[in-house]
ROTI-677059 format. One record per residue (C-alpha): residue in one letter; x, y, z. Coordinates in pm, 1 decimal. Layout:
<pts>
aa, xx, yy, zz
A, X, Y, Z
...
</pts>
This chain:
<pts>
aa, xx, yy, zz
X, 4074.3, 4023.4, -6394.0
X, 3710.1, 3873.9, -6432.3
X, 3445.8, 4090.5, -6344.3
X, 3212.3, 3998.5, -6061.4
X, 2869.7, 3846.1, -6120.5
X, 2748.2, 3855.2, -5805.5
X, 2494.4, 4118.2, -5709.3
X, 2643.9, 4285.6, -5390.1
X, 2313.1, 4465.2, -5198.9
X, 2476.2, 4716.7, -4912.3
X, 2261.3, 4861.2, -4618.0
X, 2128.7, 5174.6, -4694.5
X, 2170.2, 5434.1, -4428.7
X, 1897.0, 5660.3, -4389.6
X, 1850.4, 6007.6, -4198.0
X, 1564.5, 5931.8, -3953.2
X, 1392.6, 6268.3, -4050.8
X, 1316.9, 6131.8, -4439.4
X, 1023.4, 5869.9, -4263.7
X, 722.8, 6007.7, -4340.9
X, 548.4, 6098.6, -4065.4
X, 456.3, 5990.7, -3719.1
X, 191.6, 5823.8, -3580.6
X, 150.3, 5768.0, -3136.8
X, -89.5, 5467.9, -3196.1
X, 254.9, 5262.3, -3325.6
X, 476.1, 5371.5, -3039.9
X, 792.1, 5320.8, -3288.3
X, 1157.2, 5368.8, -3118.6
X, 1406.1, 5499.3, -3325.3
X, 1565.2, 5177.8, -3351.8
X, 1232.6, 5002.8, -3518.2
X, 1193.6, 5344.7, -3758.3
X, 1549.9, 5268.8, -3860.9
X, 1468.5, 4881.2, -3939.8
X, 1189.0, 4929.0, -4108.6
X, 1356.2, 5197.2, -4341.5
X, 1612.0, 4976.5, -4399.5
X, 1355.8, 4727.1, -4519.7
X, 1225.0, 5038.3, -4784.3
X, 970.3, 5107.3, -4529.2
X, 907.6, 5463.6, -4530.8
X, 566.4, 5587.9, -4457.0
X, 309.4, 5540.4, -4137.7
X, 93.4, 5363.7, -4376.6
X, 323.0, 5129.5, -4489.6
X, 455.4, 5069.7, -4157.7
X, 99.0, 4985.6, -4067.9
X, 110.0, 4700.2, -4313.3
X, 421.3, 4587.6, -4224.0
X, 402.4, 4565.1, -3858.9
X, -42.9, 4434.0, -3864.4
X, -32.2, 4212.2, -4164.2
X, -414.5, 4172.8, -4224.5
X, -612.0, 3917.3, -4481.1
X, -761.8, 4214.5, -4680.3
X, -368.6, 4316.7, -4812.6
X, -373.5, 4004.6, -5015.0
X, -425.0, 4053.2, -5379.7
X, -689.8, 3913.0, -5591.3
X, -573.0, 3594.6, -5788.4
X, -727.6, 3688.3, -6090.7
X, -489.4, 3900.4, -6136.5
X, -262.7, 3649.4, -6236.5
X, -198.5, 3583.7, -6604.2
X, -412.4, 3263.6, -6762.9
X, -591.4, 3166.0, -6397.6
X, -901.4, 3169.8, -6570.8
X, -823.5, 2966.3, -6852.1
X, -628.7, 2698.0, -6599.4
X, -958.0, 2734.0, -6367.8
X, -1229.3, 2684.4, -6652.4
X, -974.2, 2366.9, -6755.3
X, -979.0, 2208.8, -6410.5
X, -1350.6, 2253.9, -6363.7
X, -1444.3, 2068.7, -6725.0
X, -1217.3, 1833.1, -6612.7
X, -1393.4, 1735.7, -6257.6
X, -1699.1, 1779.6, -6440.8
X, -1642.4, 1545.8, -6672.2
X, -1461.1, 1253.6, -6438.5
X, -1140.7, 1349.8, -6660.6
X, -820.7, 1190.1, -6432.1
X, -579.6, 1507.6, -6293.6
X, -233.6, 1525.3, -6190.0
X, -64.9, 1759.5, -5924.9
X, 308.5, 1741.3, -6005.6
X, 497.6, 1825.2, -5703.1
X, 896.8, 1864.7, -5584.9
X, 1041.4, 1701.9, -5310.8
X, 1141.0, 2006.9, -5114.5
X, 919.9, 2162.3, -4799.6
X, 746.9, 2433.3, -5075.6
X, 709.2, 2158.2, -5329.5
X, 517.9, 1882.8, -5082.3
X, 295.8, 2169.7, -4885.8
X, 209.4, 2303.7, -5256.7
X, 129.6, 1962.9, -5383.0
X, -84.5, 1886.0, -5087.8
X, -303.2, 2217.3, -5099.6
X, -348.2, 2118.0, -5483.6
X, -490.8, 1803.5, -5363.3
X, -704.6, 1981.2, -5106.2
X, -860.9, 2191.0, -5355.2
X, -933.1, 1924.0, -5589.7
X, -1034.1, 1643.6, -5381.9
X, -1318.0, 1913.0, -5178.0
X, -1472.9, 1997.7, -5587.3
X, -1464.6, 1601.9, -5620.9
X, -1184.8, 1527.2, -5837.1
X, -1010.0, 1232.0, -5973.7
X, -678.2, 1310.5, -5896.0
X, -340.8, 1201.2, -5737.1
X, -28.5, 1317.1, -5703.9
X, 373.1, 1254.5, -5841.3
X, 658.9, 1392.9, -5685.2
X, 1002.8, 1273.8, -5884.7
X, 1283.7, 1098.3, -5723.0
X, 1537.3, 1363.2, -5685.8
X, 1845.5, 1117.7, -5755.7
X, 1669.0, 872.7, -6062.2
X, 1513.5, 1143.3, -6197.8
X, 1631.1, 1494.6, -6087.1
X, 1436.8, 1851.6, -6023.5
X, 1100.3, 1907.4, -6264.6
X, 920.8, 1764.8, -6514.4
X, 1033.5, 1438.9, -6725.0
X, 909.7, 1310.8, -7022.7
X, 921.6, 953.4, -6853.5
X, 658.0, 1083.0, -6567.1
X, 465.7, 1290.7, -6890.6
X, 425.1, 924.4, -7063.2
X, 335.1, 722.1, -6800.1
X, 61.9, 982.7, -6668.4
X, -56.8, 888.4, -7008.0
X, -98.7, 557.7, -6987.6
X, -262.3, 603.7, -6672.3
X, -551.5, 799.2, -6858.1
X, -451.2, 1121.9, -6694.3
X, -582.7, 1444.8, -6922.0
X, -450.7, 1702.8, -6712.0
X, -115.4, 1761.6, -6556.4
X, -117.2, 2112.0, -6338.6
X, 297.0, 2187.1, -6175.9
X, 319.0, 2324.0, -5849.2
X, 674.2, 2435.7, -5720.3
X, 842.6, 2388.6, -6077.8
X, 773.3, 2369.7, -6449.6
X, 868.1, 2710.9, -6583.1
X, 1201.8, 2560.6, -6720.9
X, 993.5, 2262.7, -6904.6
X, 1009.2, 2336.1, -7248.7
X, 1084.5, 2006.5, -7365.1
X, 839.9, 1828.7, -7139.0
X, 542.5, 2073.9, -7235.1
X, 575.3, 1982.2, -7550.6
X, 574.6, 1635.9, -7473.5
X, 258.7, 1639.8, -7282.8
X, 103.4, 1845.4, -7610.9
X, 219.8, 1543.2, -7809.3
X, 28.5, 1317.0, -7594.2
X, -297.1, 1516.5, -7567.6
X, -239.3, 1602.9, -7210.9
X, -305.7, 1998.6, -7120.9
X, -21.0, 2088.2, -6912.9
X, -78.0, 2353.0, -6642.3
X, 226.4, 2506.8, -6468.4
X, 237.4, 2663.5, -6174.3
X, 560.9, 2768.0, -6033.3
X, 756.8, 3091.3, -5899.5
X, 1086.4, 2974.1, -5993.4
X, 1313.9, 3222.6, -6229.9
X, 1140.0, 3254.0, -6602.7
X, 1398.6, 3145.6, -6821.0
X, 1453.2, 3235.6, -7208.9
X, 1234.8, 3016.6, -7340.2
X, 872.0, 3019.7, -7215.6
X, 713.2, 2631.7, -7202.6
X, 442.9, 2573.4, -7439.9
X, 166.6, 2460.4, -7208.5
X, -214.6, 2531.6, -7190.8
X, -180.2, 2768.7, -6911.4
X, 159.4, 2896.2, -6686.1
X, 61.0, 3063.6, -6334.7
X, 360.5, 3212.4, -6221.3
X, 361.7, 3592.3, -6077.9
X, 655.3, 3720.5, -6309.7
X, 486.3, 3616.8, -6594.8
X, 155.9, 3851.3, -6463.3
X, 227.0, 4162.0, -6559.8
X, -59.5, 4299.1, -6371.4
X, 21.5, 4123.9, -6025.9
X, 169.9, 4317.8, -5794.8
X, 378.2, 4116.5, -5588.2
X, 627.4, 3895.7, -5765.1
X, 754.4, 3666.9, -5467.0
X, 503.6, 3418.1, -5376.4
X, 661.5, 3099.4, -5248.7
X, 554.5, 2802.2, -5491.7
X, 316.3, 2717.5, -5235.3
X, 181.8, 3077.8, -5273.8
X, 118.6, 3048.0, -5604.1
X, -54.9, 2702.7, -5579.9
X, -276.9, 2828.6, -5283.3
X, -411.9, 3121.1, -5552.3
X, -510.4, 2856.9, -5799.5
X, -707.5, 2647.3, -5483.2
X, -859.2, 2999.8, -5394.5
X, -998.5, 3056.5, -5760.2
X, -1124.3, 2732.3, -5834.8
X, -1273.7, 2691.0, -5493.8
X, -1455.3, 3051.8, -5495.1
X, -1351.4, 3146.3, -5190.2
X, -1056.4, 3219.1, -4900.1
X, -962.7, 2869.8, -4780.8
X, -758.0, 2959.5, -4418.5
X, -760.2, 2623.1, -4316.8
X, -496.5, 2557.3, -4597.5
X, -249.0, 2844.7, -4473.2
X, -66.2, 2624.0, -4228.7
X, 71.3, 2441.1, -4527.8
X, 107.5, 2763.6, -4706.2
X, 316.7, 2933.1, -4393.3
X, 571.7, 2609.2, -4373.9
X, 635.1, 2610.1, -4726.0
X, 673.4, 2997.0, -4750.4
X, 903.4, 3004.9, -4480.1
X, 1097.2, 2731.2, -4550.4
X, 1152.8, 2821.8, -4913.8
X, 1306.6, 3129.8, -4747.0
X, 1142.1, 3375.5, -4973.6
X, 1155.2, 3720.2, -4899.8
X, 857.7, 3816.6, -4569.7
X, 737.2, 4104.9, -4736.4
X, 420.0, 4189.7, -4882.6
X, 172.8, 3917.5, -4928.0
X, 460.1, 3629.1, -4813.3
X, 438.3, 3813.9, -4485.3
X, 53.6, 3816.9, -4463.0
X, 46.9, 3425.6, -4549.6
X, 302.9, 3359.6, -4288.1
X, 163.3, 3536.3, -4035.3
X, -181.3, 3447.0, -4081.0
X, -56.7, 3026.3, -4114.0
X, 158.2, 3056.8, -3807.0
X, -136.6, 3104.4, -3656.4
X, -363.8, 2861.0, -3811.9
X, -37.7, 2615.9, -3752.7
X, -55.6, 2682.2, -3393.8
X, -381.0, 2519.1, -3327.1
X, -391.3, 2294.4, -3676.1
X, -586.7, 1955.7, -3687.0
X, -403.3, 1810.3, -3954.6
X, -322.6, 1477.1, -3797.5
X, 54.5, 1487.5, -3969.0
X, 118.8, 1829.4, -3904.8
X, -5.5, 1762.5, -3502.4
X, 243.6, 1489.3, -3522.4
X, 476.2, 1647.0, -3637.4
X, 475.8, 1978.9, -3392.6
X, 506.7, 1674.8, -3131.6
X, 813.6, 1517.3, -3254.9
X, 975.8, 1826.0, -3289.4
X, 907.5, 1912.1, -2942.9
X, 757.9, 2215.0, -2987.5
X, 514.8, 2388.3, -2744.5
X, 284.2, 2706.7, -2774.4
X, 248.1, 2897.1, -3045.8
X, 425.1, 2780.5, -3332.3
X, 703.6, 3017.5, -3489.6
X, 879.2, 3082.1, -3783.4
X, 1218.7, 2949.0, -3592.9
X, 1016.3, 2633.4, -3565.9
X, 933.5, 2656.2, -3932.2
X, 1283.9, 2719.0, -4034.9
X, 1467.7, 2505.7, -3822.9
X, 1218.7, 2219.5, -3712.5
X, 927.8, 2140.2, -3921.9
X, 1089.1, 2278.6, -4259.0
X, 1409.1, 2017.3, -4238.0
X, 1263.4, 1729.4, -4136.3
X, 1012.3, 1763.0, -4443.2
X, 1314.8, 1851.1, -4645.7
X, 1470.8, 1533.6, -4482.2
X, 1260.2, 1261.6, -4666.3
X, 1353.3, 1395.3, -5035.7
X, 1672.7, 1440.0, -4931.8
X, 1749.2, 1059.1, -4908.7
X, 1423.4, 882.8, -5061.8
X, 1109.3, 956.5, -5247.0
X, 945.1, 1268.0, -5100.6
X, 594.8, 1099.8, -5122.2
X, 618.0, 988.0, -4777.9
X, 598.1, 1365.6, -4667.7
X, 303.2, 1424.4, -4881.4
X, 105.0, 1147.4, -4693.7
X, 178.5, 1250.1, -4374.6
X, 15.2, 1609.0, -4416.5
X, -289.1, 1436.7, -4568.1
X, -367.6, 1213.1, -4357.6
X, -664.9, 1217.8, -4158.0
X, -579.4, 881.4, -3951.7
X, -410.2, 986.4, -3582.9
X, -237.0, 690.1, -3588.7
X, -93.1, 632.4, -3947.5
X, 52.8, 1030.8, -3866.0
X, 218.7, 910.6, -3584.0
X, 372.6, 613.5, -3748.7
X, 521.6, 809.7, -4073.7
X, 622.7, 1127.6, -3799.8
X, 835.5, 881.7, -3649.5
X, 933.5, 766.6, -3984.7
X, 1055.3, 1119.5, -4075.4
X, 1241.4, 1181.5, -3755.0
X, 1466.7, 877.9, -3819.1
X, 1499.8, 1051.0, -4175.3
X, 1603.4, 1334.5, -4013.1
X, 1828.2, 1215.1, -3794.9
X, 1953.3, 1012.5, -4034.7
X, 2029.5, 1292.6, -4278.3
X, 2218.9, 1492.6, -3944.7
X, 2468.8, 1171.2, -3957.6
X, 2519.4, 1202.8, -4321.2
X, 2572.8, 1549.5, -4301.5
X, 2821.4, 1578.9, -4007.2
X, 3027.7, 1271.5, -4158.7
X, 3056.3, 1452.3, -4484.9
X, 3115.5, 1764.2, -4304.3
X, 3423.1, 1601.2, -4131.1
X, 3502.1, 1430.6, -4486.2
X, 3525.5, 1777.2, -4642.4
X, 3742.8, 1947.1, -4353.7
X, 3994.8, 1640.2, -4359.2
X, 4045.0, 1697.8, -4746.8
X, 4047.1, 2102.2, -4739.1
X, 4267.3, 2034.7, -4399.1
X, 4506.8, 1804.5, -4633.2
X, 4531.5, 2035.7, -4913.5
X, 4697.4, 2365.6, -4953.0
X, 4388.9, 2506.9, -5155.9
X, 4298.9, 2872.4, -5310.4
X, 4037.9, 3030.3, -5168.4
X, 3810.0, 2889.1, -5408.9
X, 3766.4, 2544.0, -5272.4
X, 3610.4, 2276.3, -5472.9
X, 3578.0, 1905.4, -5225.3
X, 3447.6, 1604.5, -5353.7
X, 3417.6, 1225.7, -5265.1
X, 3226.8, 963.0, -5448.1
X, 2959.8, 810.3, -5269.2
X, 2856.1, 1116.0, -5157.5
X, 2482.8, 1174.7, -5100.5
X, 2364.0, 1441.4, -5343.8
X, 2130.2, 1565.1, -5187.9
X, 2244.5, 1672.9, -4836.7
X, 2554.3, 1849.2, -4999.0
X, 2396.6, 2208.2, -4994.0
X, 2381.3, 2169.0, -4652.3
X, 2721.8, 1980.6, -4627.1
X, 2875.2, 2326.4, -4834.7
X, 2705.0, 2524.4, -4564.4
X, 2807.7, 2321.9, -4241.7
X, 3242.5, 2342.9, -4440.2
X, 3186.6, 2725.0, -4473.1
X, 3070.8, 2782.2, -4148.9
X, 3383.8, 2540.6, -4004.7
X, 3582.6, 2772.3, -4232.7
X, 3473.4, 3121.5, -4039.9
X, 3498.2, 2984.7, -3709.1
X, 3833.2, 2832.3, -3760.1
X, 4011.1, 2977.9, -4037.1
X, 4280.1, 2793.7, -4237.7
X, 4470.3, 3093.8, -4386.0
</pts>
């Protein structure tokens, strides 16, 4: 037999008498105290954090490996009119990340844009294609938000060409580290303590230390692409989300207002909303064209043009729901034929590649309610 490689985590069961401590001001039930030590939460204090998030729990971005070197970069760079890239992904982390890169750049007076790749023509992450014609466009500096860490190839191409690469990303570090002027990424800090950031966490430290200050109007990007990206809502991920639900609630970013109106929401904006609104119709555009589209609509500043490419996405959208439940039904039909293992491998060509995560999802969940075997 083959051994497992999954990681199995089980629910650890914990005597209510090992929390530490008691405190009236909370007014904790039993059933909360048992959540929370569930969630490793084990003191008043850290229950405190857990249950208030405040701004002050964040951690200082220099404590992040090579932001100083990236930041002195970036600053020679605006200084000296040098052109800048922000290379995004097409996902909700990767277009909210891209845009707060922007933001930063464009208030210290950049000359920058941005490039998010095609996710069918040219796949997730850097390319050397993108690397060489960045350099034909006179761009000097390339900075990755949302991916990179796996470019080894492509960082040395952009040495090649003179361009200093700086990555930014939160993704798993692989084997081989890139060789680029300067990688941002949390589990490559040995000093930072919080590992998890969403990409769009890690992007929003960079805007923070270039820009010399706490920029909260960026944290309603920051919340959508932290929750979306489903990263654990602990630590600093749950002080960002909390804080940019909030900020989300009563945004004026023309897209993002938009956008809360063609998904119908009203009041305060949640992280339901987030996760099952906002995040998948940003998701949505990348999932059938080029992602750039999203990118525009959160940085906008024209009422109208929002309203135009909000509509735009919501025919995406709903678009990408018709793909999905036809490939859905696809899939059952062929497991329904088929007197399969319980491994199950479907496939059809024509198939769009990238709604089939969600098309996996949508068979497995068809599979529980209605079991075959």
């Amino acid at each position: 037999m083959l051994p497992s490689k999954s990681k199995w985590n089980f629910l650890k069961i914990h005597e209510q008498d090992n929390f530490n401590g008691t405190d009236e001001t909370l007014n904790m039930s039993p059933f909360l105290i048992n959540l929370l030590m569930q969630r490793d939460v084990m003191t008043i204090e850290e229950a405190k954090k857990f249950l208030n998030p405040v701004i002050q729990d964040l951690h200082n971005p220099v404590q992040l490996h090579s932001i100083e070197k990236a930041s002195e970069r970036i600053v020679k760079a605006i200084e000296y009119g040098e052109k800048i890239l922000v290379y995004g992904d097409y996902d909700a982390d990767g277009v909210t990340s891209t845009t707060v890169m922007i933001e930063a750049l464009r208030e210290l007076g950049a000359n920058c844009d941005f490039y998010i790749p095609n996710r069918f023509s040219e796949g997730y992450g850097p390319n050397e294609q993108a690397f060489q014609l960045a350099h034909e466009q006179g761009v000097s500096v390339i900075i990755t938000v949302d991916n990179g860490i796996a470019a080894v190839q492509e960082a040395a191409v952009a040495k090649e060409l003179g361009i200093d690469l700086i990555i930014t990303d939160h993704h798993e570090v692989q084997d081989a580290i890139p060789d680029a002027f300067s990688i941002i990424h949390p589990k490559c800090s040995e000093n930072y303590p919080f590992k998890e950031l969403a990409g769009v966490g890690v992007a929003f430290k960079l805007a923070q230390y270039i820009l010399g200050y706490f920029p909260e109007d960026l944290l309603d990007l920051v919340a959508i692409g932290t929750i979306a990206d489903m990263v654990p809502l602990l630590d600093e991920n749950r002080v960002l989300a909390f804080y940019g639900l909030q900020r989300l609630t009563t945004t004026r970013r023309p897209g993002l207002k938009a956008l809360i109106k063609s998904c119908k929401i009203e009041g305060n904006v949640t992280e339901e909303d987030v996760g099952f609104l906002i995040g998948p119709r940003l998701n949505a555009v990348g999932r059938l064209q080029d992602a750039t589209l999203a990118v525009e609509l959160l940085l906008t500043d024209d009422e109208m043009e929002a309203e135009v490419i909000a509509e735009e996405i919501e025919q995406l959208n709903q678009e990408r729901r018709n793909i999905v439940e036809k490939i859905v039904k696809e899939a059952e039909q062929s497991v329904d034929a088929n007197d399969l293992p319980g491994v199950i491998v479907v496939a059809k060509p024509g198939w769009n590649q990238g709604v089939l995560g969600i098309v996996a999802s949508g068979l497995l969940k068809s599979l529980i309610d209605q079991p075959l075997y």
